[in-house]
N, C-alpha and C positions, 0 to 999 in steps of 0.2 A: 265510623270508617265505612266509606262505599262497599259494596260488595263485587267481587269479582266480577264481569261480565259471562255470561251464561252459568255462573253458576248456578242458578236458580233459569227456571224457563217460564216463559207465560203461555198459557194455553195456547194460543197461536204460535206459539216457536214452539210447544211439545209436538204439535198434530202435522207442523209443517213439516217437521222432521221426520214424523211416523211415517205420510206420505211418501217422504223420497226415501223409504225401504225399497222402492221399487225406482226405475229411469221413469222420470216426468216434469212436465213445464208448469211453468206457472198457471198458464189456465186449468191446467189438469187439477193442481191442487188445490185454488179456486172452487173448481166444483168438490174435490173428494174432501174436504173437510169439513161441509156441511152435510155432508152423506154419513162422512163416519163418525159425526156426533148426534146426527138427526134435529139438523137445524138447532144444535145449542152453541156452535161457535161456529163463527164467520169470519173472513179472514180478506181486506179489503186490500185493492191493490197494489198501492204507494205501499202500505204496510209490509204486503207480500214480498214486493221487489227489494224494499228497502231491507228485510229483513237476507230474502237471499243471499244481497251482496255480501252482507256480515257474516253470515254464515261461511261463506265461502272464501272469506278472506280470515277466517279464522281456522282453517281447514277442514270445517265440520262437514262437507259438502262438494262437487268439485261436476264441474261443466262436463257436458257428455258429451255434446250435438248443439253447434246454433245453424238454424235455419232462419237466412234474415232476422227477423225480431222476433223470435221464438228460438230461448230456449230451453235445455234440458238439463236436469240435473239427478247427480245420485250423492247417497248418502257415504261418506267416507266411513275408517274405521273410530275416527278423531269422532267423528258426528253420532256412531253407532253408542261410542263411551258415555256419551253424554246423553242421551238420549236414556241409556242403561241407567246412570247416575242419578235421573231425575224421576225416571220409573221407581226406582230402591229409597229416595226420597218423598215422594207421595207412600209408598208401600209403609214406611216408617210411622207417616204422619195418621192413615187409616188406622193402623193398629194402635197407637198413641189414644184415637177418639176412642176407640171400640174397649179398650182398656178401662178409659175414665170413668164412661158410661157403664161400663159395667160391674165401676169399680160402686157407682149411685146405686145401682139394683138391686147389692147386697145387705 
């Protein structure tokens, strides 16, 4: 059985979303996601944009500002959840490793 769509995020849909915590466009997030992983994820344009739209058509996100071909975006309360969801997901899965391994130590 497929899985929901965004249930699960991929590193570029976690970080694009952490991004638009704050109002910003696409080039902005361009540059701030390889800032705030320190060159360990990159996030390529057609990808960017493509992912946007879905973003936003799924309520997770919602247009600020377009100036001509530039726009902006912030994070909804829909986008905030999920974003939440998949933090407490990872959170789960570190503690899961850290258990194993130290379940081998003993």
């Amino acid at each position: 059985m497929p899985r929901a769509k965004f249930q699960t995020l991929t590193e570029q849909m976690f970080y694009i979303l952490l991004c638009l915590k704050a109002e910003c466009c696409g080039m902005d997030i361009m540059d701030r996601v390889p800032a705030m992983t320190d060159g360990r994820v990159n996030v390529g344009s057609g990808t960017l944009y493509n992912l946007l739209e879905q973003f936003q058509e799924a309520g997770m996100i919602r247009l600020t500002k377009a100036e001509g071909r530039r726009r902006s975006y912030i994070l909804t309360d829909r986008g905030r959840e999920v974003l939440e969801e998949e933090y407490r997901r990872l959170t789960f899965q570190l503690a899961d490793y850290r258990r194993v391994f130290a379940e081998e130590e003993k």
